[in-house]
C-alpha positions, 0 to 999 in steps of 0.5 A: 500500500502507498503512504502518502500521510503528511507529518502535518497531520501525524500532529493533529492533537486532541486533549488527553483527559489523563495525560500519561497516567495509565492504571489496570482495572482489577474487577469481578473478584472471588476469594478460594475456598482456602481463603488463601487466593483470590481470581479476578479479571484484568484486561479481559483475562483470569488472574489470581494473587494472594488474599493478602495481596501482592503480585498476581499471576495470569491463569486464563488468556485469551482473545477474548473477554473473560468475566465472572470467575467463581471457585468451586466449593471444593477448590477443583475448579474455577468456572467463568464466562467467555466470549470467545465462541462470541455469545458469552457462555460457561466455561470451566478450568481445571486448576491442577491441569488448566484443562479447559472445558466449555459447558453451554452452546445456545446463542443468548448471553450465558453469565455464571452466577454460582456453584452447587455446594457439592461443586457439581453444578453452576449456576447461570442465567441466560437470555436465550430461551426468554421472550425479548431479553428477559433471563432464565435460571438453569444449571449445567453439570461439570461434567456436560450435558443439556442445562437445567431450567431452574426459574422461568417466569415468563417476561420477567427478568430472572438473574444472580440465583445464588443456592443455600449451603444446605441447597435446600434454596435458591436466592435471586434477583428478579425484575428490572434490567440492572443485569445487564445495567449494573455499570450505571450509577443511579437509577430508574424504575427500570433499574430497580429489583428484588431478591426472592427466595424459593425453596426446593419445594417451589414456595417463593417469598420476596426478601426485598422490595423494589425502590432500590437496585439491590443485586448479587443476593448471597447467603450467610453460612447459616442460612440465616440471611442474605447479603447484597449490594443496594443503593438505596441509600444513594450510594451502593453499598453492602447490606445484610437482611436477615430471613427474620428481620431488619436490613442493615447497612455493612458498609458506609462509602459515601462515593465510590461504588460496591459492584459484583460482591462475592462471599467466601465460602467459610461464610467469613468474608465478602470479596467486591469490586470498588472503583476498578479496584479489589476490596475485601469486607471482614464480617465478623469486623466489620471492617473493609480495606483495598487488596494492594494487586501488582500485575506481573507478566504479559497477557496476550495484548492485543498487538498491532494488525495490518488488515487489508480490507475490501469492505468496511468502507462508510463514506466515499467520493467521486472526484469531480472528473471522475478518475479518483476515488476518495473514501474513508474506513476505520476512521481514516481517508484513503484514494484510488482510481475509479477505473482501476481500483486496486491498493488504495493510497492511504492520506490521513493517519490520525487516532481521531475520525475523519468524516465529510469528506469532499474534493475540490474543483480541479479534482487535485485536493480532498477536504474533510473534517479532523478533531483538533483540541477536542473540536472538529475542524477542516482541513484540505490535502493536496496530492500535488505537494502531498500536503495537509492545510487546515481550513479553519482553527476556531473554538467552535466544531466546523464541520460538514464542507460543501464546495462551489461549482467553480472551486474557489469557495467554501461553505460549511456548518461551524457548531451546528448553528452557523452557516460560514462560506469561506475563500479556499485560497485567501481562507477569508471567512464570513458567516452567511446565516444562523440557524438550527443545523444540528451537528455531530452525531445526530446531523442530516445538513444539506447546503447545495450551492447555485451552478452560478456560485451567486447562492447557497440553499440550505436545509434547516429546522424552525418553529416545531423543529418542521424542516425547510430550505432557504436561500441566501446570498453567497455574498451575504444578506437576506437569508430567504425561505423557500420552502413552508412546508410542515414535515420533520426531515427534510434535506438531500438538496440538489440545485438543477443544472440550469439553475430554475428549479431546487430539488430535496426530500421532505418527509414525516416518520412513518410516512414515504419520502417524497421528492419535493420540488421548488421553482425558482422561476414560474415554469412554462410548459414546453409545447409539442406544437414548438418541436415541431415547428423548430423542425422548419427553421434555418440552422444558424451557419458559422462563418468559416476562420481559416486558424493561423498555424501554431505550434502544436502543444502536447496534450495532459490528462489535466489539459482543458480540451476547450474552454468552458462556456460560463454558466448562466447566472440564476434568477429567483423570483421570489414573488410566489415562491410559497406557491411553486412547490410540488412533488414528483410523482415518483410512487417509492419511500425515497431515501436519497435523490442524486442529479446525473451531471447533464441534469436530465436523469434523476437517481432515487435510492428507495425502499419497496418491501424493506427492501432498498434499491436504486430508481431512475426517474427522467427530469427531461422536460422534452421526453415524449412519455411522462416518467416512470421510476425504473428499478436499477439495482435489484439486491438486499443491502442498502444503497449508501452515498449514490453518484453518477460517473463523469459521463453519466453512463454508470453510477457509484455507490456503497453497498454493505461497505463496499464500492460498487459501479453500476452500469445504467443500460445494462444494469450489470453491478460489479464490485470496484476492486479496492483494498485498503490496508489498514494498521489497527493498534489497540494499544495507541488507539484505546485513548482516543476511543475513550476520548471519543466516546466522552467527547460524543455525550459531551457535545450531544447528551440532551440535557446540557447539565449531565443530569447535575453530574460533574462531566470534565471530572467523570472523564478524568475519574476513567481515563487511566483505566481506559488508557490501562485497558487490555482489551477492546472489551475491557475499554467497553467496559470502562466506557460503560462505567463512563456513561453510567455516571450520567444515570441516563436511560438509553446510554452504553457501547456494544461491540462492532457489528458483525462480531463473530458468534455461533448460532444454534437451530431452534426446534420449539421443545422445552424438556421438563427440568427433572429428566433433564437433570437424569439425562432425559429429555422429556417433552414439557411443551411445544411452542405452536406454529415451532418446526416440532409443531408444524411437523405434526408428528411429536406429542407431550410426555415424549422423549427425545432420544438422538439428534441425528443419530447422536443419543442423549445421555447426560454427558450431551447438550442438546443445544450442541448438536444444534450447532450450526443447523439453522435452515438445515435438515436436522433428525430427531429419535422420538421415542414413547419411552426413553428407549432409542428401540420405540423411537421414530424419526421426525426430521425437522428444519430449525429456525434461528433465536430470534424465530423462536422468541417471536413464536413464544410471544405469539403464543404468549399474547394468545394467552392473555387473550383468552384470559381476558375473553375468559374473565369477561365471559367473552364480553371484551377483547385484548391487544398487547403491542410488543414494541412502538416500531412500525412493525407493531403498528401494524400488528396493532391494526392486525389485531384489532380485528373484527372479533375485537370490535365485536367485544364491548370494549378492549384491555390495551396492554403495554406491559414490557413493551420496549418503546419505539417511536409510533405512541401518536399514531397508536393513539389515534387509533384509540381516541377517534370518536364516532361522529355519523355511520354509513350504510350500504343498502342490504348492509350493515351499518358501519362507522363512517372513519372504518368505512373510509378506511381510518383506523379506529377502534370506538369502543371503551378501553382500559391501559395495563402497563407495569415497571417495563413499560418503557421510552415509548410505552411511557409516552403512549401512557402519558398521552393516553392518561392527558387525553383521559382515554380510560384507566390505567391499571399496573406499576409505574413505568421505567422512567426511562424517556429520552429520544436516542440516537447512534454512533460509532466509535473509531474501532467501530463499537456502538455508542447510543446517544440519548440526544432528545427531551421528552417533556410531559403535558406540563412541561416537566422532563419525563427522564427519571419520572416513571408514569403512574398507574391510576390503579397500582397492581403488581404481580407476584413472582409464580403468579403464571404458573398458577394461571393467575394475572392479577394485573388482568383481573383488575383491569377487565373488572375496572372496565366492565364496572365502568361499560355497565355504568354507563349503560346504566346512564 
């Protein structure tokens, strides 16, 4: 690979929140059964080191992460979870050979929580086998074999079981998310859980209640009591509560906080995690002191990698002459040839993320945006003298270049507010307009300039943040609106060729975007009479020159062939201009429009049936067919960045990270061959991703007070950390603590897409747990509409006896022979009785997890429903909208169907919905009141908006929601409560409401960011403030088991009580 990087620009600094400071995070500790050791995790590996401290020693390495290291009672092993296979399951060690062994092989998050006294079995909780992202307790035997399901309440979150020493019990946690948002500081409803307690016979009793996020129940050596963390105070610190009796505070940190506690097994000592350090609490003396660790040795850090890559790429541009590519991957800016693609040549070398990139006129330099003291900046590279210049030096971000038709000039967007134009030779600057841009991380901005280079139009949000386009003067003056119209999104700019005419997408959610068009000038109709008639006139005859002879001059690749004509200047009548908007009848959900460079075709990137593809659409005003889209492309991925080659005779884009051309006639796609060689060093990339990730929630969190939190010293509380991680997984994790200092909803950083994972077929059998715990497995359930209950030819109280002819025994999982079966023809040995010899074979095709849990909510809704229709005597319906996605409006409208408009009235349920982004459009359906009916003749009447095809659904309804009704779900509730649409029955929601956004880190990880106030009816935040139920009814843990829904009961007799009222009215 070429190297063409500037020294200019190997000096682009950013602040370093930590300067040189470096410290290694030692977490999830647990002390042996000897009392003499202590495992723990340290850059995303297994140490040990001394109970009294000193220096530690590695036990377990790998690529990976490891977590949750746990000593068995008899000191043989240690267990612990690993993601290695990539989905984070059970792995054991045997600590006198280091012999290894993996233990589960489902897809969902396997996390260990305990061992069995008699070390035979572990504890874990895992989200596979749940409906949505709710946990289930089993246990899996040492020596292999299908996991045990100890605990299944279905939808409720179920995690850290914990056994008695006389393992008579278990202790755990139960409700809330705080399993897998334990790292934020604070909380919301959401975070809030209990501890429960069942016993072997299956009695259940509640040791605490909600209101606090009280984790990690472990039990004293007697039985006696239970020992926690809970912040119920504030602060997380430890707790005991005794079977019978108060809770009492151990502990008293007044900062800092206590996480991932572990109790020896002597019953003596409580081993937690405290600000990335180990801390250890003596019971009996009620005394807690740090454990002083020094690493000693070299783990398998992550050393530097040189990849040659083919894809990734997510942002590119063609040069204006069409021979050079310019795009960036991992962060950094390559070019290439067009034509012939080939080893990339790399120009920016930088541990900060180059964005925008664009390439000037004479197609020579690129410009593209840089951080520099924390803010982005532009800069310019020219391939002539290989050199880098910055464009602008404020102490605001400017970022988002757009550059003149004629080269010279420069508009761009400074802190999100500002539109500046600036002279790209003499680098004068002026600001032409203020307005609401946005930038960063939740921007769309759309600057487009005349072909005259006399104006600029530009995208911006106003009065109800409705998204519209103005015009000003490059020179400065007036800034003018063009467009009125009142849809949210709105941008992709594009000025026609001839200057008359503007063209932009505009748009509401849910609904298609449209091509808006804007003229300039009155446009005035081209007439087929005129073609005709310019048939008959005289063709104009240049008097011919004879030329004087001149030295011939050999011609450059840059060589001008003939002087270009100057562009006419644009003419705006702004008189009626409110008036001249209308939309090109193009029938498709356009996401981009592109221009072809003779201003005659129009490239649309659209989608149909989720599906999103390229469209032409003919601008020619002298065509003799009015258009018509045409389908260009015809495959899955997404259409990114869509350009039209210099001659207009193929088209550019990106598609699932890569560069692809297109020819237009024949619509024959082809890959550009391009590799990228990219170096990737953790080791000196892992800061900037810590500063990147601070400097995200610092310039877009919603809330300019970070929530009252310090956010300058929550950076430099983890930066040594970060700077010590060993691991991009132990950033991760390090990141995550960051942002939970915020104590914000919808905040946290997962790892790049397409992180590796193994995947295990679903059949739709659940097995009963006490022949699993023999080896056995015994069918319990089928889920309907699954590949065993399509198949017909299985029935309960059956056993499956092999899996393509491997038998059960209780040494074999059966998730592992599942491995990589999805949509491959797998043989199952049905048998009557655990014998192989009555068996028969049923062969089945498995479906993936995400298949499954969707056919375990199907049968979960059709539960309820018949609950409903059974407490009712069949006098109401019920809905329940899983989430607030379109997917579920729709299934909304599905649902509704004819037998539920038949009822009385309808139970609404948004018990453990997810929240989405369609509350509005939900409560549409429940709000529209009858107001006249319309009768065909020999008909029955029908209510006029049904008729006319509005959804509606003019019947009495009563709400359920509970603590994980959350985002969306709360602001269905709050809207349905301000419109007094009926009662609401169940528990607070989450409190957990802000609009959230996306981004990626350098390295590609996820970072969510909650970038948007959601206030209620009186102006107050709703962050943090859970909507209240006008009924509060919580259900009690064993409640589904015994076919019981408190929750519904209270609601169908709250409803019914009120439709019988009012009759009686």
């Amino acid at each position: 690979m070429k190297n063409l990087v500037s020294t200019v620009l190997l000096a682009i600094a950013f602040i370093n929140l930590s300067g040189q400071t470096s410290l290694p995070s030692f977490t999830e500790p647990a002390l042996s059964p000897s009392g003499d050791e202590i495992a723990f995790v340290s850059g995303g590996d297994i140490w040990t080191v001394s109970s009294k401290g000193g220096e530690a020693r590695l036990l377990v390495v790998s690529e990976s992460f490891e977590s949750r290291p746990l000593y068995s009672p008899d000191g043989k092993y240690i267990a612990f979870t690993s993601q290695r296979s990539g989905n984070g399951d059970v792995y054991i060690i045997r600590l006198d050979n280091g012999e290894l062994k993996r233990l589960t092989f489902d897809d969902g998050l396997d996390e260990v929580s305990a061992w069995t006294p008699d070390s035979g079995w572990i504890f874990f909780s895992t989200t596979g086998k749940e409906i949505s992202g709710m946990g289930d307790v089993f246990k899996v035997s040492i020596l292999g074999g299908t996991p045990v399901l100890l605990l299944d309440e279905p939808y409720t979150n179920e995690f850290f079981a914990n056994p008695s020493g006389d393992g008579n019990a278990i202790a755990f946690n139960a409700r809330g998310v705080a399993s897998r948002q334990w790292w934020r500081r604070g909380h919301s409803h959401l975070d809030e859980s209990e501890i429960w307690i069942r016993k072997n016979n299956g009695e259940l009793s509640k040791v605490t209640d909600r209101g606090a996020k009280s984790l990690w129940p472990m039990w004293s050596k007697d039985n006696s009591s239970i020992f926690y963390t809970s912040d119920r105070d504030g602060i997380e610190n430890l707790w005991s509560q005794p079977l019978n009796g108060a809770a009492k505070k151990l502990t008293t940190f007044t900062n800092g906080r206590v996480l991932w506690p572990s109790m020896s097994y002597d019953g003596k000592t409580i081993l937690f995690e405290r600000d990335l350090t180990i801390w250890k609490y003596d019971i009996a003396s009620t005394k807690a002191e740090p454990v002083t660790i020094i690493k000693k040795g070299s783990a398998s850090a992550p050393l530097s990698i040189v990849s040659k890559l083919t894809n990734q790429f997510n942002e590119f541009a063609l040069s204006p002459d069409g021979k050079k590519i310019a795009f960036i991957v991992k962060g950094e800016v390559f070019a290439v040839s067009a034509k012939d693609g080939g080893d990339a040549v790399r120009v920016t070398s930088s541990l900060q993320p180059e964005d925008d990139i664009t390439w000037t006129g004479d197609s020579k330099s690129i410009i593209y945006s840089a951080s520099t003291s924390s803010k982005r900046q532009l800069f310019s590279y020219s391939f002539d003298s290989r050199s880098v210049k910055q464009l602008t030096n404020s102490a605001y971000h400017n970022e988002f270049p757009f550059v003149s038709p004629d080269g010279k000039s420069l508009a761009y967007i400074r802190d999100g507010k500002e539109l500046h134009v600036m002279d790209i030779a003499s680098g004068t600057d002026k600001r032409l307009a203020t307005a609401y841009f946005n930038r960063g991380a939740v921007a769309s901005n759309s600057v487009v300039w005349s072909p005259d280079n006399k104006w600029i139009a530009f995208a911006s949000s106003g009065v109800k943040s409705f998204r519209n386009i103005s015009i000003v003067s490059a020179q400065g003056g007036e800034v003018r609106p063009v467009s009125f119209l009142s849809n949210s999104f709105g941008g992709n700019l594009i000025w026609a060729k001839e200057g008359k005419y503007l063209l932009y997408l505009s748009r509401q959610r849910t609904e298609s975007g449209q091509v808006a068009r804007i003229d300039l000038v009155p446009q005035t109709p081209l007439f087929a009479e005129e073609r005709f008639q310019n048939l008959f006139s005289d063709p104009v005859v240049e008097p011919k020159v004879t030329p004087e002879a001149k030295p011939s001059v050999k011609k450059t690749d840059d060589a001008i062939a003939e002087k270009p004509k100057d562009k006419k200047s644009v003419t705006i009548v702004w008189e009626g201009i409110q008036q001249r908007i209308s939309f090109l009848p193009i029938g498709l959900d356009a996401n981009s429009i592109t221009l072809s460079n003779d201003g005659k075709t129009l490239l649309v990137a659209a989608a149909v049936a989720g599906q999103e593809n390229l469209y032409t659409w003919s601008l020619d005003p002298s065509a003799k067919e009015a258009p018509v889209a045409k389908q260009l492309t015809s495959t899955p991925g997404g259409k990114n960045s869509p350009v039209f080659s210099s001659d207009d005779k193929d088209v550019f884009y990106l598609e699932q990270g890569r560069i692809q051309k297109i020819n237009i006639e024949s619509r024959q796609a082809k890959g550009v061959d391009i590799t990228a060689e990219v170096e990737t060093n953790f080791l000196t990339q892992k800061s900037a991703m810590y500063q990147q990730a601070w400097e995200i929630q610092r310039d877009n969190f919603y809330d300019t007070a970070y929530h009252g939190r310090d956010w300058n010293a929550a950076g430099k509380k983890y930066a040594p950390y970060a700077n010590g991680a060993g691991s991009p997984d132990e950033l991760r994790r390090i990141i995550g603590l960051l942002l939970g200092e915020l104590n914000a909803s919808h905040s946290g950083v997962s790892a790049p897409n397409g992180s590796a994972i193994t995947a295990a077929g679903r059949i739709g059998l659940r097995f009963e747990s006490s022949a699993v715990e023999k080896g056995q497995l015994k069918i319990k359930s089928i889920i309907p509409l699954s590949p065993a209950a399509v198949s017909g030819n299985i029935k309960l109280g059956e056993y499956v006896v092999a899996v393509d002819d491997t038998l059960i025994t209780s040494s074999v999982n059966y998730d592992k022979l599942l491995l990589n079966k999805i949509g491959k023809r797998v043989t199952l040995k049905i048998s009557p009785t655990t014998s192989v010899k009555e068996a028969r074979s049923v062969d089945l095709k498995p479906v993936n997890m995400a298949t499954e849990k969707g056919l375990l909510y199907k049968e979960w809704v059709a539960q309820q429903r018949d609950y409903v229709h059974k407490k009712s005597n069949g006098r109401l319906g019920y809905v329940h909208m899983f989430d607030m996605s379109s997917e579920s409006l729709n299934q909304l409208y599905f649902d509704l169907d004819a037998e539920n408009h038949a009822r009385e009235g309808v139970v609404v349920d948004v018990r453990n919905n997810n929240g989405g982004f369609v509350n509005a459009y939900a409560l549409d359906v429940f709000s529209r009141k009858a107001y006249m009916t319309m009768t065909i003749r020999g008909l029955p009447s029908a209510p006029a908006r049904t008729q006319l095809g509005q959804r509606s659904l003019e019947l009495p309804t009563i709400l359920l929601i509970n603590q994980h009704s959350l985002s969306d779900a709360e602001d269905f509730t709050e809207g349905y409560k301000t419109l007094q649409l009926g009662k609401v029955v169940g528990e607070p929601t989450g409190g957990w409401i802000i609009y959230t956004s996306g981004t990626q880190l350098i390295d590609g990880s996820n970072l969510r960011l909650p970038f948007i106030r959601i206030t209620d009816h009186e102006g107050k935040n709703m962050e943090l403030a859970p909507r209240q139920p006008d009924i509060k009814v919580s259900r009690a843990l064993g409640e589904s088991g015994n076919k019981v829904d408190t929750q519904l009961d209270t609601a169908v007799k709250e409803l019914l009580g009120d439709i019988d009222s009012n009759k009686k009215k």
